[in-house]
N, C-alpha and C positions, 0 to 999 in steps of 0.2 A: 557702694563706693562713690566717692564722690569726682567727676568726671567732667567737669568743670572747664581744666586744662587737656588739651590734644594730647593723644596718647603717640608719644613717638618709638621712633622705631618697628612703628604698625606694620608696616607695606612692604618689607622686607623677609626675605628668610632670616632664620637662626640664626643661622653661620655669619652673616652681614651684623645681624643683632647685637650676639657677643660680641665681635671686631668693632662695633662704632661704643659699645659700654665701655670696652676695654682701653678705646681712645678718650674717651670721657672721663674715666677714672686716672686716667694720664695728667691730665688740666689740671686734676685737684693733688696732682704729685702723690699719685697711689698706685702702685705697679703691680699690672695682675700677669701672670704669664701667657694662661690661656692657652696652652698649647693646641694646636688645631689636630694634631694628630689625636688627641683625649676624645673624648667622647662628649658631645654637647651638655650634657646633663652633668658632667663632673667640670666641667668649663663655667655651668652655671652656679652649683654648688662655689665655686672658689669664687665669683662674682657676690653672691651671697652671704660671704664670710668677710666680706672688708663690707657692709654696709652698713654698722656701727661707725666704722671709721669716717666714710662717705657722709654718714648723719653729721658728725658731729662738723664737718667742716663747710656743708649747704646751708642757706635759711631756708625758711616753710617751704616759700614756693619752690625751689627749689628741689627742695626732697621730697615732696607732691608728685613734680614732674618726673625725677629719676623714678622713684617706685610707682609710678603710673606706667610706666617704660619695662620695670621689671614685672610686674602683672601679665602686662600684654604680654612678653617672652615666655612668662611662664604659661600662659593661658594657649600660647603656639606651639609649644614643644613638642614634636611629635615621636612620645617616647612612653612606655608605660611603667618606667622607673616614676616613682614616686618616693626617693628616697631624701629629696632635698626638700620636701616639706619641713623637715623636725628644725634643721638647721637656718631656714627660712623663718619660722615661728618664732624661735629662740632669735635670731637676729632683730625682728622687729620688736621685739621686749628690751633689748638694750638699754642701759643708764643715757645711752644719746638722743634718745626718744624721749625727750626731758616736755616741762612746761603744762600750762592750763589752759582750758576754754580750746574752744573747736578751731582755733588757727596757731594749736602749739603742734610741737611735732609728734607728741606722743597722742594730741587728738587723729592726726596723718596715718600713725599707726594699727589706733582702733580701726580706723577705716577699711586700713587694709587688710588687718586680722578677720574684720567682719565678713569681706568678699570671701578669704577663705573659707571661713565656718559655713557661707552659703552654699558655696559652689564646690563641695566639699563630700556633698551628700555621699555619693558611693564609696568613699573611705571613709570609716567610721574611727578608725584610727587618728586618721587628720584632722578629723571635722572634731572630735575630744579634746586634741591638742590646742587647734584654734579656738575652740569652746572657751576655755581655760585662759589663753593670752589674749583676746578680745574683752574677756571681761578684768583683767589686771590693767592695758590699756586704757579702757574706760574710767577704771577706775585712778588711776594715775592723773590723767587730766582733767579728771572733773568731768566726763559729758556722760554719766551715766543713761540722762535724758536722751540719748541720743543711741543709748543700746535697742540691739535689736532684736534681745531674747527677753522673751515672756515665760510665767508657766504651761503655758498651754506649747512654750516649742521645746522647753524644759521635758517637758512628759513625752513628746516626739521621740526627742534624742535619746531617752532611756530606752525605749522601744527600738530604736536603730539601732542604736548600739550594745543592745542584746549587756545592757547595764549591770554589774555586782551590787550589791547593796553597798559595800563600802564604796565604790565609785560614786553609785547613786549620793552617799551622804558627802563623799567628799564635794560634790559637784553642789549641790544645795549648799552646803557651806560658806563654798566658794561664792556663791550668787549673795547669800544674805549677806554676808561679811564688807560686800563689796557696795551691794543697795545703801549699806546702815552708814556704810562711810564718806558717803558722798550723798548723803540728806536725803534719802527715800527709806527715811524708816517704816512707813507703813506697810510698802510693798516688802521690805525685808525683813521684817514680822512675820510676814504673811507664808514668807519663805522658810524664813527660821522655825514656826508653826510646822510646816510641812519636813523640814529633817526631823522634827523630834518626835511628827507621830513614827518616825521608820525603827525606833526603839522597844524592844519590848519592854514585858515589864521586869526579868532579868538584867535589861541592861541600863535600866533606869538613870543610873550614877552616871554614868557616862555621856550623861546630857548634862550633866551641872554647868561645865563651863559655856555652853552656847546658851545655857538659859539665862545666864548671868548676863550673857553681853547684848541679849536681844533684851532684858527687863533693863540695863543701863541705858541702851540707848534710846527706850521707851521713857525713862525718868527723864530724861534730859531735853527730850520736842516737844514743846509745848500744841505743836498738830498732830499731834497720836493720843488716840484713845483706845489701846488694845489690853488693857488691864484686866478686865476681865476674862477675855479671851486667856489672857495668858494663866490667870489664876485657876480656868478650868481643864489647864491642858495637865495630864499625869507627869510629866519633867517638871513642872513648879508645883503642883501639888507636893511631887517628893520634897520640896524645898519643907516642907512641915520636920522632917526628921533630918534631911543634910544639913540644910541650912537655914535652922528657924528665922534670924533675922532678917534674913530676904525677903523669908514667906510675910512676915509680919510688917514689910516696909514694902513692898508690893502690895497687900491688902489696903495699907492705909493713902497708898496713892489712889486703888478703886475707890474704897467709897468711906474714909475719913477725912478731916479737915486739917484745917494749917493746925491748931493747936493738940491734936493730934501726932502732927509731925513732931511740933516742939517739945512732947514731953517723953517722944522715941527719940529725937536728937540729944538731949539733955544723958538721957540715960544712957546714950549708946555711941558716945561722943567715936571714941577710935574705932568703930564697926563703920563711921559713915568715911571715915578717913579710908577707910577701905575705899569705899564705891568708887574714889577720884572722879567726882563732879564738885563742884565748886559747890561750898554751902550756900553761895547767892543764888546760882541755879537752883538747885534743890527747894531752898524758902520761894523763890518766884513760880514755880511750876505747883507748890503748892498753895500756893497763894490763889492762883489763878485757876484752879481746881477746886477750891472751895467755893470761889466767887458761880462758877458753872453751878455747883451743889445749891447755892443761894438761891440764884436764877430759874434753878428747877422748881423750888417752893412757890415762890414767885418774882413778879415782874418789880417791885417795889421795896426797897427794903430801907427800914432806918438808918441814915447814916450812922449812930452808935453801934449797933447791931455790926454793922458791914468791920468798922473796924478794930473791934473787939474780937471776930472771928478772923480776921488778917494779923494781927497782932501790931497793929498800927495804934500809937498813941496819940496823934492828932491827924484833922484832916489834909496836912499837908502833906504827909508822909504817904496818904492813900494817892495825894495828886500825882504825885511824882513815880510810884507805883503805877500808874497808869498811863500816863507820857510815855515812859519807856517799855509798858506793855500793849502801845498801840498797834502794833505789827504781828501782834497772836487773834487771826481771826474770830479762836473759835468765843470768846468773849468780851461785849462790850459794856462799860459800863459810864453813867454820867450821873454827876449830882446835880440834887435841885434846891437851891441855897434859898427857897421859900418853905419848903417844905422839911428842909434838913433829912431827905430820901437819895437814895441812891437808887438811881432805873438801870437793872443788868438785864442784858440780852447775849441769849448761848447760839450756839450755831450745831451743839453737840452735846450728846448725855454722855454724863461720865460712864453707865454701865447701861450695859442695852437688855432687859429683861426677858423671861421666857414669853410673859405677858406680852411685850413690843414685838417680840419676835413672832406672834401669831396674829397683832394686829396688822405688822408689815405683811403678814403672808395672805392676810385677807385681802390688804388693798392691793398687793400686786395680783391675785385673780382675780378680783373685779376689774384691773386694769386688764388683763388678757383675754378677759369675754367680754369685755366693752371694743376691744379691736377685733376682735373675731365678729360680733353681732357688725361692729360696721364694715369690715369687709363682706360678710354676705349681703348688706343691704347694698353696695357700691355693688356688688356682683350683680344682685337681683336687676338695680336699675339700668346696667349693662344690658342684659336679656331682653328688656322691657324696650328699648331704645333698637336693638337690632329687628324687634319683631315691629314696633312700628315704620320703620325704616323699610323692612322688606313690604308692610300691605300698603303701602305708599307708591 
């Protein structure tokens, strides 16, 4: 949580607590009753239930400092009700909790959702609840960057919370769904991969729609290269008998060309109406995946060559193609107006082979016995340095 700003109302009892909110919510012409006679925790709960209200009528800092204020009271309570969590959760998801980027208020909210989910750990109930509203927050204002679940706290939490498999799936859902919409497609690939191995092969059908929206959002980022991956996973395999043309328009993103694309767009004009990606997107993402394809053969390629596989009719059409694809890392490419060559450089293969995958496995064990041999040699001359040191 972000703590920036002095948490008030710290140094006080409860009782003092409530009584100075309660004056506070007075200023902004918001009347709590607060009975003193109640019970702190149902005093709390009704402070809880106008802080929609309260959001919408503070700026940032503002509503920073109140619910920095409502933390510390709740983090003092000395009471073993836990009942005003749910309505606490549900408060800070509020439509008042509006805005983007990490000084709107709905980023305020993340923040605080996330203290919960941490500090949360021995209700596993809570810690679900805040799970869930921490990551709709995040997603709301744009800071997914700024989340603080991984898979590795992911697979925690199933374990703590002693998880269903539908919780489990709904839970993984919720993560990809949220990654893929706020520009971390690769991580929520990665994620969406991981609900659909939870499927058997009974329930196969029942992954179409998540595989559909994890392969759209893959067509559409020119820095994701998870196509094969996805083409080997049993949820798009089945796409061969649910949904041939997925399967057939996913193949030709792994490993066909632009004109490839063009003679499945030609024939299959209202199936691509479907996808709802802009046909621009679609020809640029293949455009620019063929040009990778190029650049794997090699380093040099005829400027004819280059735009006869882009479907480009003059080299002007290829220039302006490239101006506007200078912001996709994973390929560059420049012409050489002596040579009429075009020089492409990739940053990425379009499909990573079993082949690569056993030369990558070679070089990372030569990497981990090449740190193993020099840590014992750094050990050895450690040894070597004490024992001349002692006959000294």
């Amino acid at each position: 949580m972000d703590d920036k700003h002095t948490l008030i109302y710290a140094t006080i009892d409860d009782d003092q607590q409530l009584k100075n909110i309660k004056n506070y919510f007075l200023t902004q012409n918001i009347t709590l009753k607060l009975d003193d006679s109640v019970d702190k925790i149902d005093r709390f709960i009704e402070i809880i239930k106008k802080i929609p209200e309260i959001a919408s009528k503070l700026d940032v800092d503002e509503i920073e400092k109140f619910l920095n204020s409502i933390i510390t009271l709740m983090d003092s309570l000395d009471s073993e009700r836990t009942n005003f969590y749910g309505p606490l959760i549900a408060s800070l998801q509020d439509g008042a909790f509006d805005g983007v980027g990490v000084k709107s208020k709905s980023a305020i909210s993340a923040r605080i959702l996330s203290h919960i989910l941490l500090t949360s750990t021995n209700m596993p109930d809570v810690q679900k609840e805040a799970f869930f509203g921490t990551l709709n927050m995040h997603s709301r204002s744009q800071t997914m960057d700024k989340l603080i679940v991984d898979k590795k706290m992911l697979r925690n939490f199933f374990t703590a919370w002693e998880t269903s498999l539908l919780d489990k799936r709904e839970m993984l859902r919720t993560f990809y769904k949220a990654l893929i919409t706020n520009g971390r497609v690769s991580e929520g690939t990665s994620i969406c991969l991981e609900l659909l191995q939870t499927y058997s092969e009974k329930e196969i059908n029942e992954t179409i729609d998540d595989a559909k929206e994890c392969a759209r959002a893959n067509i559409k980022d020119n820095s994701v290269y998870f196509f094969d991956c996805l083409l080997n996973s049993p949820a798009f395999d089945n796409f061969k008998k649910v949904a041939p043309l997925w399967y057939e328009l996913i193949t030709i993103f792994t490993k066909g060309n632009y004109l490839d694309y063009q003679k499945f767009a030609k024939a299959n004009s209202s199936f691509l109406k479907e996808l709802e990606i802009p046909e621009e997107i679609l020809e640029n993402r293949m455009r620019n995946l063929t040009l990778v394809s190029l650049a794997e053969k090699k380093s040099y390629t005829p400027l004819k060559e280059v735009l006869d596989a882009l479907g480009f009719k003059s080299q002007e059409e290829f220039e302006i193609f490239q101006v506007k694809g200078w912001k996709y890392n994973n390929v560059t490419s420049r012409i050489n107006e002596i040579t009429s060559e075009v020089f492409i450089e990739k940053n990425n293969h379009r499909q990573f082979s079993q082949g690569q995958y056993i030369i990558l496995s070679k070089y990372i064990d030569s990497a981990i016995q090449f740190c193993k041999n020099t840590i014992e040699n750094l050990e050895g001359i450690s040894e070597e340095s004490k024992e001349i040191l002692i006959d000294n």
